[in-house]
PDB file with one MODEL, atoms N, CA, C and O in Angstrom:
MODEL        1
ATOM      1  N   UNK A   1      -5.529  16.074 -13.433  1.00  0.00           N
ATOM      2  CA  UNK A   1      -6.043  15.766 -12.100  1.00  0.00           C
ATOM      3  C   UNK A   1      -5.008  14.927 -11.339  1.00  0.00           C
ATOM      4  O   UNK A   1      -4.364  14.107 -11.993  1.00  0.00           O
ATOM      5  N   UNK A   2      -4.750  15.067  -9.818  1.00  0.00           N
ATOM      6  CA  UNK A   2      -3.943  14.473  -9.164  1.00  0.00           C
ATOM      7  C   UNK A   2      -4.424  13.502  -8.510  1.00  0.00           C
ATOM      8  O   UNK A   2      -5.491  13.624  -7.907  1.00  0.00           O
ATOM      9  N   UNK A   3      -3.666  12.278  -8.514  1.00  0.00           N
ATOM     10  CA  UNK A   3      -3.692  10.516  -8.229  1.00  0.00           C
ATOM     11  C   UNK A   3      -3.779  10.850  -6.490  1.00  0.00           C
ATOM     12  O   UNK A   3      -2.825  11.210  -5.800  1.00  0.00           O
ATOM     13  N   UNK A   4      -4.970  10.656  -6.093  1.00  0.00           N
ATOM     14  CA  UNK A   4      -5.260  10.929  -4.619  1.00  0.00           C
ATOM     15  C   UNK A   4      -4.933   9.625  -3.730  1.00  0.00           C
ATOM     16  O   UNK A   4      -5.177   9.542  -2.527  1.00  0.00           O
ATOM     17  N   UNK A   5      -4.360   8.654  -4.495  1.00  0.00           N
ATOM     18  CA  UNK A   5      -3.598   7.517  -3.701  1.00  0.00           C
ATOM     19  C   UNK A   5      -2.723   6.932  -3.946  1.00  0.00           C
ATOM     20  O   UNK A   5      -2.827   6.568  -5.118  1.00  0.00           O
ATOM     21  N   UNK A   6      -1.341   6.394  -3.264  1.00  0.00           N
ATOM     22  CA  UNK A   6      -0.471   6.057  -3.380  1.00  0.00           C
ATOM     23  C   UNK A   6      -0.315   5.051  -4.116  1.00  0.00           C
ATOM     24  O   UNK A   6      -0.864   3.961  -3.955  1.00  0.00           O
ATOM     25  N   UNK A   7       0.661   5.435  -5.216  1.00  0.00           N
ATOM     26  CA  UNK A   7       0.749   4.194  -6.222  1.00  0.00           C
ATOM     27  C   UNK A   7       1.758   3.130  -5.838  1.00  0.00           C
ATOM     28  O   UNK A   7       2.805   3.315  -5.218  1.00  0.00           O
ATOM     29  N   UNK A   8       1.222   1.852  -6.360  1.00  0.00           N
ATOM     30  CA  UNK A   8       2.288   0.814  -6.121  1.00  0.00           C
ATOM     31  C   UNK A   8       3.868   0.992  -6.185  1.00  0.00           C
ATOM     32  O   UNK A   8       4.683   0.586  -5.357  1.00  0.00           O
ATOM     33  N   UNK A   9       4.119   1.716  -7.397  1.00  0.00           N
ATOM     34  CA  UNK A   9       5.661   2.220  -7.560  1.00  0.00           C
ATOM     35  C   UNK A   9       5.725   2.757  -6.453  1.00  0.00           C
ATOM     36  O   UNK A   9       6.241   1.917  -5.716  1.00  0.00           O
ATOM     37  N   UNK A  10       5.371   4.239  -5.526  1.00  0.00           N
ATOM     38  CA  UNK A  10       5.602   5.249  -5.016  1.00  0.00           C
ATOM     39  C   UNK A  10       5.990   4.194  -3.975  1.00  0.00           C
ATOM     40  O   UNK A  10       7.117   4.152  -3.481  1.00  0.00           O
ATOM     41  N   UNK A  11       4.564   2.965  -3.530  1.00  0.00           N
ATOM     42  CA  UNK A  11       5.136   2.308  -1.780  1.00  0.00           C
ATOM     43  C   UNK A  11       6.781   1.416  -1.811  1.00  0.00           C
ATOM     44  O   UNK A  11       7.565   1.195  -0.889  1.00  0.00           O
ATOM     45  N   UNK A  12       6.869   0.963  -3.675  1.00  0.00           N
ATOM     46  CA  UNK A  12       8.149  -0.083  -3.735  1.00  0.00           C
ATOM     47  C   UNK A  12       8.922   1.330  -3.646  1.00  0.00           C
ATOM     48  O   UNK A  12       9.012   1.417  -2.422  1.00  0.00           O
ATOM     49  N   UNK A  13       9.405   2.240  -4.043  1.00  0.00           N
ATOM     50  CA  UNK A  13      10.266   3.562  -3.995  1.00  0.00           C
ATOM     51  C   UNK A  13      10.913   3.598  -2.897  1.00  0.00           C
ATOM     52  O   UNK A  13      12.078   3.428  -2.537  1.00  0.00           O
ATOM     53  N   UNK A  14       9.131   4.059  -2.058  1.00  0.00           N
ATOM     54  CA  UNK A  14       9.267   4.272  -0.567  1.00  0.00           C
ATOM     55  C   UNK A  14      10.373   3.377   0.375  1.00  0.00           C
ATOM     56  O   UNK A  14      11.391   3.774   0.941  1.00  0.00           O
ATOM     57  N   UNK A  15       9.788   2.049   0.321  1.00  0.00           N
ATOM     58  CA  UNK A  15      10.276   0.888   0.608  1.00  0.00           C
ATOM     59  C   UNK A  15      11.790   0.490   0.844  1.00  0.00           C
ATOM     60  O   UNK A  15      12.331  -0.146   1.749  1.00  0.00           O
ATOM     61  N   UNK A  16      12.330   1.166  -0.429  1.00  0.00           N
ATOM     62  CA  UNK A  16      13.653   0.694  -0.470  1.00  0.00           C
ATOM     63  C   UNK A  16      14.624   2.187  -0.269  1.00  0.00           C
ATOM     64  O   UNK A  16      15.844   2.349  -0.248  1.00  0.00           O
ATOM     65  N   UNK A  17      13.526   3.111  -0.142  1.00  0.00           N
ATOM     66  CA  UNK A  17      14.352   4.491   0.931  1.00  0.00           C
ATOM     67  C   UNK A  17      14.671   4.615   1.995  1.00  0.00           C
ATOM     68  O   UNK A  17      15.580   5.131   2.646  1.00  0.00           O
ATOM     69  N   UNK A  18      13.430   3.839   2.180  1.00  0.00           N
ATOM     70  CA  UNK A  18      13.252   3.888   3.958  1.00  0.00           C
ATOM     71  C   UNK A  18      14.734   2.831   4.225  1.00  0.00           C
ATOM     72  O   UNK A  18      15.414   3.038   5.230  1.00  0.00           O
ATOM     73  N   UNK A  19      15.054   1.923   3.418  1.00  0.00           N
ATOM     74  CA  UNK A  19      15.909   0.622   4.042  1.00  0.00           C
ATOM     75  C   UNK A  19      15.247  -0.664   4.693  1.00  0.00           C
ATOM     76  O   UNK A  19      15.795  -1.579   5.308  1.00  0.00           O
ATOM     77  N   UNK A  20      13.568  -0.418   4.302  1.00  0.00           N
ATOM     78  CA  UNK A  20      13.273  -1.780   4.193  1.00  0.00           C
ATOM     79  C   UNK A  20      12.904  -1.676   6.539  1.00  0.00           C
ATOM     80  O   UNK A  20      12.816  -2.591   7.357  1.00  0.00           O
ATOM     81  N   UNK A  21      12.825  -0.375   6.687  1.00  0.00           N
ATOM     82  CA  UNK A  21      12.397   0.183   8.260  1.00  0.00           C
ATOM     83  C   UNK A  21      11.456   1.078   8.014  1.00  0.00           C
ATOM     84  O   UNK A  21      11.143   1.684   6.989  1.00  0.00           O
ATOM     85  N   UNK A  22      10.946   1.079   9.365  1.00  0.00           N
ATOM     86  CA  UNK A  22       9.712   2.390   9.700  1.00  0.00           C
ATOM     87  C   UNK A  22      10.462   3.645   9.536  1.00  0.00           C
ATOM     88  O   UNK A  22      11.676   3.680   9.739  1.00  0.00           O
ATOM     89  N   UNK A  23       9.810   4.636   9.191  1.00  0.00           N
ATOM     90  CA  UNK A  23      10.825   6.004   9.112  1.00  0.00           C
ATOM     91  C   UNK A  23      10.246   6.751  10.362  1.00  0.00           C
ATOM     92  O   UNK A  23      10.749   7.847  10.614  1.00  0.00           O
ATOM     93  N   UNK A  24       9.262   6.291  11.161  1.00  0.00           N
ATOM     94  CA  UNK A  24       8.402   6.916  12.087  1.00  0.00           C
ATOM     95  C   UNK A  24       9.320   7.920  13.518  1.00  0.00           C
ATOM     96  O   UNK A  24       9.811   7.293  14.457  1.00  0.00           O
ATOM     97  N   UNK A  25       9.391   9.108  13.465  1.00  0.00           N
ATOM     98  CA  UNK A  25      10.463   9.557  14.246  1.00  0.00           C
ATOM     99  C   UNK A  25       9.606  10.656  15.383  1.00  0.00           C
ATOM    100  O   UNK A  25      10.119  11.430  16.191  1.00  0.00           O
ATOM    101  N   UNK A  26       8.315  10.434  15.144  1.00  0.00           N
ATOM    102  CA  UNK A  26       7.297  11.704  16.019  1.00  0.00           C
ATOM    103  C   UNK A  26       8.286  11.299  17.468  1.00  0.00           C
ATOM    104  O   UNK A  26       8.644  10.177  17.825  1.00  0.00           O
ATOM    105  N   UNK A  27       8.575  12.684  18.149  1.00  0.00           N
ATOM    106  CA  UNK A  27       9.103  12.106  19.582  1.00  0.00           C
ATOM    107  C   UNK A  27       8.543  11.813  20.304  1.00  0.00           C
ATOM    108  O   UNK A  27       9.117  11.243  21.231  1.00  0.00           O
ATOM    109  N   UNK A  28       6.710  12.038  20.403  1.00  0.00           N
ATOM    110  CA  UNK A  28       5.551  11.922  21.082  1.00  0.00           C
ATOM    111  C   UNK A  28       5.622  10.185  20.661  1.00  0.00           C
ATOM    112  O   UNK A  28       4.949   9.853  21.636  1.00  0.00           O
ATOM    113  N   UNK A  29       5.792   9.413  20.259  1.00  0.00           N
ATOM    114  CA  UNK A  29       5.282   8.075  19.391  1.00  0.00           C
ATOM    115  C   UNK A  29       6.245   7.164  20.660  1.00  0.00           C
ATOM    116  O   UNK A  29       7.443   6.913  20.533  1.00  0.00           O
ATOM    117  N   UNK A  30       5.470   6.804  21.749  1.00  0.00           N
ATOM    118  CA  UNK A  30       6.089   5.900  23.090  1.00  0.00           C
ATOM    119  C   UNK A  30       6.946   4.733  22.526  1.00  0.00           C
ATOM    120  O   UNK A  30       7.927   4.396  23.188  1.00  0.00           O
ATOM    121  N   UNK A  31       6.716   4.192  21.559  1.00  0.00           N
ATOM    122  CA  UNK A  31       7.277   2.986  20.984  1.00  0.00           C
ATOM    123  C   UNK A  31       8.959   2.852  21.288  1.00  0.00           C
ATOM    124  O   UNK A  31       9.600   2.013  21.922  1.00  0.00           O
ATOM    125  N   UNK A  32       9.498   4.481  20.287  1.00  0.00           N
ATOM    126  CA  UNK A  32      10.360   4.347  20.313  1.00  0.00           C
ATOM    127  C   UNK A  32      11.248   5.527  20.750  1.00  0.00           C
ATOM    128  O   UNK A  32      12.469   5.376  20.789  1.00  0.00           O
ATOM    129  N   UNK A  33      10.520   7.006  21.166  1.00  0.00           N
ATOM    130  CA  UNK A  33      10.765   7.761  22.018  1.00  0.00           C
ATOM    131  C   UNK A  33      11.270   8.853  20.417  1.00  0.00           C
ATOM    132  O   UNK A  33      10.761   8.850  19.296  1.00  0.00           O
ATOM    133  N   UNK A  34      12.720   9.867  21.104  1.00  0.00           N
ATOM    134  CA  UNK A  34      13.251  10.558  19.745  1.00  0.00           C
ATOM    135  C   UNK A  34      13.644   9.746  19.096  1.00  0.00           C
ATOM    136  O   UNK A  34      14.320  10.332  18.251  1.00  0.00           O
ATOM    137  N   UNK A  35      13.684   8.541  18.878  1.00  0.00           N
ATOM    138  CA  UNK A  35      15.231   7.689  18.136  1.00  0.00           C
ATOM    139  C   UNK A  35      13.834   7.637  17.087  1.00  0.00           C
ATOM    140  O   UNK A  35      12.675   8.021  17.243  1.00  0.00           O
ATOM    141  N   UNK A  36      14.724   6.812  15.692  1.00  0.00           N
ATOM    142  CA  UNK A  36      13.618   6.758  14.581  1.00  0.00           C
ATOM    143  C   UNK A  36      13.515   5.110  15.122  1.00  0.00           C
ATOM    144  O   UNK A  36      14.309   4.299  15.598  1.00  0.00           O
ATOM    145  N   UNK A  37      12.546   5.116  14.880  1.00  0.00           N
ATOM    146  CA  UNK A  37      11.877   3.098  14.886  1.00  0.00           C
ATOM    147  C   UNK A  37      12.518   2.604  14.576  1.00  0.00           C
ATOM    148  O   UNK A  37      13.299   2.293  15.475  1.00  0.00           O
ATOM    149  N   UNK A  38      12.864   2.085  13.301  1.00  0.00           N
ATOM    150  CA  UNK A  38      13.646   1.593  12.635  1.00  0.00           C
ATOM    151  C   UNK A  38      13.129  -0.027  12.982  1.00  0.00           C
ATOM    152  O   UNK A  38      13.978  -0.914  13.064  1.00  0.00           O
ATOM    153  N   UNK A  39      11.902  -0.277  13.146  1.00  0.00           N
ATOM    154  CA  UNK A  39      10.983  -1.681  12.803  1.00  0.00           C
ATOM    155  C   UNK A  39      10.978  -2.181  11.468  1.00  0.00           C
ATOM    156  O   UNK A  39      10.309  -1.753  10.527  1.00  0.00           O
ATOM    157  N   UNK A  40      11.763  -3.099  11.476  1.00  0.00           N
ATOM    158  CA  UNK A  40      11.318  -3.943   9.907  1.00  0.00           C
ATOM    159  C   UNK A  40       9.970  -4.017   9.242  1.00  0.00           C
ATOM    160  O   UNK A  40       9.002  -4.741   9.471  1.00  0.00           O
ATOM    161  N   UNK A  41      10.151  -3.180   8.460  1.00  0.00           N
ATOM    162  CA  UNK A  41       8.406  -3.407   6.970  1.00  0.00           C
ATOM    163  C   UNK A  41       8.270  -4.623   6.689  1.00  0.00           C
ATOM    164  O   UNK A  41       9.000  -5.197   5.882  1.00  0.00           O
ATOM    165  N   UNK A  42       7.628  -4.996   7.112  1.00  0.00           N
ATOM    166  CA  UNK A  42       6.446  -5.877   7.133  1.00  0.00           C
ATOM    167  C   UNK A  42       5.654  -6.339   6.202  1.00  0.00           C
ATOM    168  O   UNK A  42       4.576  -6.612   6.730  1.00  0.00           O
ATOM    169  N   UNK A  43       5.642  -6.638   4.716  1.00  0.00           N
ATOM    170  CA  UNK A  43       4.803  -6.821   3.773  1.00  0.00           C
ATOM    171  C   UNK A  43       3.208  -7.261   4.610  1.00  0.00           C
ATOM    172  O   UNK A  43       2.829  -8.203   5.306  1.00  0.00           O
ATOM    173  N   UNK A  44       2.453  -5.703   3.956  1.00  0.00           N
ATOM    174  CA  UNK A  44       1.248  -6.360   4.950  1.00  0.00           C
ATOM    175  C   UNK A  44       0.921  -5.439   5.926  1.00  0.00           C
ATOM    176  O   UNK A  44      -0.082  -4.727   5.909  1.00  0.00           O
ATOM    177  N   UNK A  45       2.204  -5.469   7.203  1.00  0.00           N
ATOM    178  CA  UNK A  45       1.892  -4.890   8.283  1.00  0.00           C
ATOM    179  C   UNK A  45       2.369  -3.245   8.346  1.00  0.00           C
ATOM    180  O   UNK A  45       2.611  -2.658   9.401  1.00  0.00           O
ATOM    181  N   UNK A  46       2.464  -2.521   6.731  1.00  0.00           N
ATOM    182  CA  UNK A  46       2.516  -1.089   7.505  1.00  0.00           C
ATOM    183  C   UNK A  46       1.727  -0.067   6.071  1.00  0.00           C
ATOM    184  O   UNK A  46       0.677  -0.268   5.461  1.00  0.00           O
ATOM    185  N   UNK A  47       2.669   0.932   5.940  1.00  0.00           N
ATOM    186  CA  UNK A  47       1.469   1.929   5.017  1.00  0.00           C
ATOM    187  C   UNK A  47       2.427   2.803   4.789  1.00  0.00           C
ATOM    188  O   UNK A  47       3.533   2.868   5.324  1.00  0.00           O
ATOM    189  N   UNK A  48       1.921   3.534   3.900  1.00  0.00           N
ATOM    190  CA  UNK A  48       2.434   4.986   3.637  1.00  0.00           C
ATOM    191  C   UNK A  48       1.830   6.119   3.998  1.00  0.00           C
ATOM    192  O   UNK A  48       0.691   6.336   3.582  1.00  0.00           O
ATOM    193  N   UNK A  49       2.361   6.867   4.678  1.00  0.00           N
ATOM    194  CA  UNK A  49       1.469   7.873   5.727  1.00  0.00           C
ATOM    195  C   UNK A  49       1.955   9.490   4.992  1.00  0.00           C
ATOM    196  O   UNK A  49       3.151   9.779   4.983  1.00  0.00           O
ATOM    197  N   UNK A  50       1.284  10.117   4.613  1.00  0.00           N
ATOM    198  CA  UNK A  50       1.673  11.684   4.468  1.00  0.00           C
ATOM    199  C   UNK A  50       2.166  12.699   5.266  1.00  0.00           C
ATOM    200  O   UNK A  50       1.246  13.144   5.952  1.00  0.00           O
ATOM    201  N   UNK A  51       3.061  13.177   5.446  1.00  0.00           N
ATOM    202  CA  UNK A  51       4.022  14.075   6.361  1.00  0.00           C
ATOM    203  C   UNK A  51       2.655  15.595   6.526  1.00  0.00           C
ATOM    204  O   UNK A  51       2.372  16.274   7.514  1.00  0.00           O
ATOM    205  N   UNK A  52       2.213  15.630   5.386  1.00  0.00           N
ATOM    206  CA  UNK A  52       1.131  16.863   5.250  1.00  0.00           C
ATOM    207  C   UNK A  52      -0.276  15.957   5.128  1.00  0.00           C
ATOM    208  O   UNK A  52      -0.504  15.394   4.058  1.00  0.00           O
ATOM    209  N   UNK A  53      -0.839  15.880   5.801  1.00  0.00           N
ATOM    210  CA  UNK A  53      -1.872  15.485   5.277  1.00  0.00           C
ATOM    211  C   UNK A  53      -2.706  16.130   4.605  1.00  0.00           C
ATOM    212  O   UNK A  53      -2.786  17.358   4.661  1.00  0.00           O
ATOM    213  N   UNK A  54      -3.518  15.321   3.803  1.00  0.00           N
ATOM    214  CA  UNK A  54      -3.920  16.383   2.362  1.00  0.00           C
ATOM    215  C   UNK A  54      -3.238  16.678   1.451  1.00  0.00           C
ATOM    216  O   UNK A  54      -3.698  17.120   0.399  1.00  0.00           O
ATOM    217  N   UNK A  55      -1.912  16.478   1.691  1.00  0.00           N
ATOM    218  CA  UNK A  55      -0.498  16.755   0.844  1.00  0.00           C
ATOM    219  C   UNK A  55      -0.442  15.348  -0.383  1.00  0.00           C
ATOM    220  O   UNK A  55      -0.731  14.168  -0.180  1.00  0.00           O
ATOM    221  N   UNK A  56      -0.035  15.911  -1.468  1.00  0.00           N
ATOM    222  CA  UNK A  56       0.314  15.433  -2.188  1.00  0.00           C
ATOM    223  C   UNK A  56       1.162  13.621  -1.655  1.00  0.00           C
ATOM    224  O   UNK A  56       1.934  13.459  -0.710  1.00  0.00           O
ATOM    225  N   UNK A  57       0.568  12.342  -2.814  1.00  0.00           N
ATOM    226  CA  UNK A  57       1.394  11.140  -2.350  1.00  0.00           C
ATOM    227  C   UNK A  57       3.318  11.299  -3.685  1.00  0.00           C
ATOM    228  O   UNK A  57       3.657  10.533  -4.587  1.00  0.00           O
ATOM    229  N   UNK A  58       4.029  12.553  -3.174  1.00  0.00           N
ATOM    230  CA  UNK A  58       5.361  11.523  -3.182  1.00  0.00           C
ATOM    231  C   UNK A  58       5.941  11.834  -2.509  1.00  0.00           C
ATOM    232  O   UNK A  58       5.707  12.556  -1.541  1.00  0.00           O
ATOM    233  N   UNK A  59       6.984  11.300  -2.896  1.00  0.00           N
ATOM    234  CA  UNK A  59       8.626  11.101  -2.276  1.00  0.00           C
ATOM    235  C   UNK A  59       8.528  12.057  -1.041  1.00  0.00           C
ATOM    236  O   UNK A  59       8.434  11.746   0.147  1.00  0.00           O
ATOM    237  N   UNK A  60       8.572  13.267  -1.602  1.00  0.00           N
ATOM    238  CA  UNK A  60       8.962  14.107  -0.501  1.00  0.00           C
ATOM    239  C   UNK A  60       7.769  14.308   0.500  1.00  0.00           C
ATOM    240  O   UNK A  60       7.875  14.824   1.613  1.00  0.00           O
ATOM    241  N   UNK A  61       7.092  14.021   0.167  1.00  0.00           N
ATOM    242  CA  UNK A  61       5.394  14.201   1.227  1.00  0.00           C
ATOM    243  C   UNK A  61       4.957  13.135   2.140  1.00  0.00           C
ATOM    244  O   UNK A  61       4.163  13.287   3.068  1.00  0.00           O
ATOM    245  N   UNK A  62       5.923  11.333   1.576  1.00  0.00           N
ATOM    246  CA  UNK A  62       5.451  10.413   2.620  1.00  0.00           C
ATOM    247  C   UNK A  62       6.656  10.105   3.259  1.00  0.00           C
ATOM    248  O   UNK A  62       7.754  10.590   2.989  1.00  0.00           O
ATOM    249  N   UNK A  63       6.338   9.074   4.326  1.00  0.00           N
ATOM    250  CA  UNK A  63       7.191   8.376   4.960  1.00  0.00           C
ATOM    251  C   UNK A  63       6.881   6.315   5.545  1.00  0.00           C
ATOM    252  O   UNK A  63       5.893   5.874   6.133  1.00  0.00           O
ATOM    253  N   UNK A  64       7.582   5.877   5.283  1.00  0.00           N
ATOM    254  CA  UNK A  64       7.133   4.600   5.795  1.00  0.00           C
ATOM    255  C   UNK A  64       6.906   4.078   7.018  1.00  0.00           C
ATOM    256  O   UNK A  64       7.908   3.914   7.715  1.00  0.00           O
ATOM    257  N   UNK A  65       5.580   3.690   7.588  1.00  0.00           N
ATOM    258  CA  UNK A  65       5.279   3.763   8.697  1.00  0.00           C
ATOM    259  C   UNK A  65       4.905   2.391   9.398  1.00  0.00           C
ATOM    260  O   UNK A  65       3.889   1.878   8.929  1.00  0.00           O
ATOM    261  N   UNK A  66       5.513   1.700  10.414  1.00  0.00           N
ATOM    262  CA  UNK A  66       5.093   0.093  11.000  1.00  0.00           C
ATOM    263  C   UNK A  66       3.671   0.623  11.420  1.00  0.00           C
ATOM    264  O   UNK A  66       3.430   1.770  11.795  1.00  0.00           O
ATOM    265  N   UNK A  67       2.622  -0.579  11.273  1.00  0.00           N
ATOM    266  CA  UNK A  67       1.355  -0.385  12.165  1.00  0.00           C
ATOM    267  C   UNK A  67       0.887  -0.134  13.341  1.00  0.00           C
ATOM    268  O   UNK A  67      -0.288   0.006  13.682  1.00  0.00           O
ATOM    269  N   UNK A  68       2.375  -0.048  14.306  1.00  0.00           N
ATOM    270  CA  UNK A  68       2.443   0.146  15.342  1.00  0.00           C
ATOM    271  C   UNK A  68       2.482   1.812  16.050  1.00  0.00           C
ATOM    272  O   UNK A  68       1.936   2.354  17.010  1.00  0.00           O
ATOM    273  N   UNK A  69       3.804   2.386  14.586  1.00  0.00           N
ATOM    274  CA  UNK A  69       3.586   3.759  14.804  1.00  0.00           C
ATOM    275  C   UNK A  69       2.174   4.466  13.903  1.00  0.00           C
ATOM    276  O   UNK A  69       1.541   5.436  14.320  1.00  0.00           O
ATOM    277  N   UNK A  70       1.947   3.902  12.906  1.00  0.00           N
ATOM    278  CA  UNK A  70       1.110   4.397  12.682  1.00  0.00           C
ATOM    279  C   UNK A  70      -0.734   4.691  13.715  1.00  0.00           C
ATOM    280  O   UNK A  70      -1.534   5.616  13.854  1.00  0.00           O
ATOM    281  N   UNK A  71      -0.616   3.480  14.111  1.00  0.00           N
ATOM    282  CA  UNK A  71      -1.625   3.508  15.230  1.00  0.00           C
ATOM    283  C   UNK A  71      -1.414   5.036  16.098  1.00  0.00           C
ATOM    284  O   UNK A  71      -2.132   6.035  16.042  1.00  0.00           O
ATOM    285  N   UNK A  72      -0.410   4.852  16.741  1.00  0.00           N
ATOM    286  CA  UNK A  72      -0.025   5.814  17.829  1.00  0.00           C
ATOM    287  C   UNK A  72       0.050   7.049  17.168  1.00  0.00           C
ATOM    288  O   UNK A  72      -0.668   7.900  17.694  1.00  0.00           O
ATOM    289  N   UNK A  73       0.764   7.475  16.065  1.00  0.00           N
ATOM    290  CA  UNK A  73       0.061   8.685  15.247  1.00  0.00           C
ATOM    291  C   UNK A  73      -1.354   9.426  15.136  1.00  0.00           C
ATOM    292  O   UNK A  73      -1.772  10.578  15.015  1.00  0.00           O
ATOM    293  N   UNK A  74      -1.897   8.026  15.253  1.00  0.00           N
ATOM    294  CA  UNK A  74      -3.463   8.314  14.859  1.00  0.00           C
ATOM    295  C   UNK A  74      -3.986   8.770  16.231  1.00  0.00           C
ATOM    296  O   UNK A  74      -4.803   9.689  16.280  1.00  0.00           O
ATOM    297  N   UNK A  75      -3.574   8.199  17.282  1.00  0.00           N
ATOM    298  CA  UNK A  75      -3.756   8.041  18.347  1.00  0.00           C
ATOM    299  C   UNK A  75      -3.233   9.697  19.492  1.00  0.00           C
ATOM    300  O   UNK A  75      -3.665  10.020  20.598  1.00  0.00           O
ATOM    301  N   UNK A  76      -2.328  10.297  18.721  1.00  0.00           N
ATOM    302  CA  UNK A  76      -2.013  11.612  19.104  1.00  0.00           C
ATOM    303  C   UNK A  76      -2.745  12.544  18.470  1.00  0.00           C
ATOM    304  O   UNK A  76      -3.161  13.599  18.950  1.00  0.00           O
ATOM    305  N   UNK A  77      -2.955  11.948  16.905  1.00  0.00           N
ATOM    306  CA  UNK A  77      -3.337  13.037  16.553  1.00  0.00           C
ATOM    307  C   UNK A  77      -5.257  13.233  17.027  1.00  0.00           C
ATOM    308  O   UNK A  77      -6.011  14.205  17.008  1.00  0.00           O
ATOM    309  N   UNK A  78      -5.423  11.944  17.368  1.00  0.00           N
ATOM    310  CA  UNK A  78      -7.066  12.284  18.039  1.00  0.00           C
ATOM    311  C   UNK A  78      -7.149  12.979  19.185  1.00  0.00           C
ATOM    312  O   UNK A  78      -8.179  13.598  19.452  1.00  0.00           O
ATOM    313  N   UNK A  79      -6.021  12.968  20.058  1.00  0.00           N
ATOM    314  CA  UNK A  79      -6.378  13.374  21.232  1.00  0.00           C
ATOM    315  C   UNK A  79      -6.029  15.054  21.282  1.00  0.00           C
ATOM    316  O   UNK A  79      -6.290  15.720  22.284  1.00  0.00           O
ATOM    317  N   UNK A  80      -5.331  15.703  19.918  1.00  0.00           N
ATOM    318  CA  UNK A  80      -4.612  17.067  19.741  1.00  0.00           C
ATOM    319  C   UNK A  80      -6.356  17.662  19.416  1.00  0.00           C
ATOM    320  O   UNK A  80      -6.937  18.663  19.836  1.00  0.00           O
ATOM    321  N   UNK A  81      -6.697  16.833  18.730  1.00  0.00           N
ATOM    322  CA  UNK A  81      -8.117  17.001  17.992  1.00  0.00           C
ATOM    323  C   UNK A  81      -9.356  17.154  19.164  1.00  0.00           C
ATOM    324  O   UNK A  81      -9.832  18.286  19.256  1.00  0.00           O
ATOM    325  N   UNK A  82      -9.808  16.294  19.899  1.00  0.00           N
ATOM    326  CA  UNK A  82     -10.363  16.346  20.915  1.00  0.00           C
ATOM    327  C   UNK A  82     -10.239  17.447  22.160  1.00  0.00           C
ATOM    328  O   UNK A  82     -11.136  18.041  22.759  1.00  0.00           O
ATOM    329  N   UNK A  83      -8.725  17.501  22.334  1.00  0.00           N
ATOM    330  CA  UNK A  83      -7.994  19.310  23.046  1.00  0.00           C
ATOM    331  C   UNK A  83      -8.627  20.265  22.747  1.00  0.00           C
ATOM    332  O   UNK A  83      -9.437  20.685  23.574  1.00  0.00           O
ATOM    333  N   UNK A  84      -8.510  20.808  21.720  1.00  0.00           N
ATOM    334  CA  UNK A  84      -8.707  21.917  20.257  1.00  0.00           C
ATOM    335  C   UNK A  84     -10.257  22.072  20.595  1.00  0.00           C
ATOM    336  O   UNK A  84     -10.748  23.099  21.065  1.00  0.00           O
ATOM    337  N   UNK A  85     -10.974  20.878  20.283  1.00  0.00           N
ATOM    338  CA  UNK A  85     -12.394  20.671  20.428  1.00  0.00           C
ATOM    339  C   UNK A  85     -12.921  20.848  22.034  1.00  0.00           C
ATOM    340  O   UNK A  85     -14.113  20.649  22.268  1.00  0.00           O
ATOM    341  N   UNK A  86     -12.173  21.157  22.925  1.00  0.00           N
ATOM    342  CA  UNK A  86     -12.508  20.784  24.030  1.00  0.00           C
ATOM    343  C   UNK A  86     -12.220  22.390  24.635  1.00  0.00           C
ATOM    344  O   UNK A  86     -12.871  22.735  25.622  1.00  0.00           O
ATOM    345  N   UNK A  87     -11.449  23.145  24.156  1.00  0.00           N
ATOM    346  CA  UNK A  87     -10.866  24.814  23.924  1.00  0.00           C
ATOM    347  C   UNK A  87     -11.620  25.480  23.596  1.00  0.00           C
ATOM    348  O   UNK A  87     -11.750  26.591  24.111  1.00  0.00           O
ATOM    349  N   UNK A  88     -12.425  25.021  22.573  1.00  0.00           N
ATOM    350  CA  UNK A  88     -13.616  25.978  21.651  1.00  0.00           C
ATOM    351  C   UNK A  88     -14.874  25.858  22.603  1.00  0.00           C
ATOM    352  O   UNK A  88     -15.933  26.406  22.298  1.00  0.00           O
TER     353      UNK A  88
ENDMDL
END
């Protein structure tokens, strides 16, 4: 059976892939436009977010995300959702 949440190793992994920055690069994400974030991680203030959601937690499936982009992620992806819903 597969570990449906990110293990402590996977976020320290993550952590020191990313360079210890957000990897957050959506070009939709106002923060920081196309450029990648590159916001200092934050012990605390960010997460590990899945590139697929539903997708498997490693390496190649997450990315490290400040709370800031992650918000705004969430925040596109409600309103793609609400569109869609609003089409039907």
């Amino acid at each position: 059976m597969l570990n449906e949440s990110c293990t402590p190793q996977l976020k320290y992994d993550l952590y020191f892939r990313a360079g210890g920055r957000c990897e957050c690069s959506m070009t939709s994400c106002q923060r920081h436009g196309a450029l990648r974030c590159d916001e200092p991680l934050v012990e605390g203030d960010w997460d590990v977010r899945r590139k697929i959601a539903g997708g498997p937690y490693v390496m190649s499936n997450v990315k490290a995300m400040c709370k800031t982009c992650q918000q705004a992620s969430l925040s596109i992806a409600l309103s793609r959702r609400s569109k869609v819903g609003a089409q039907e």
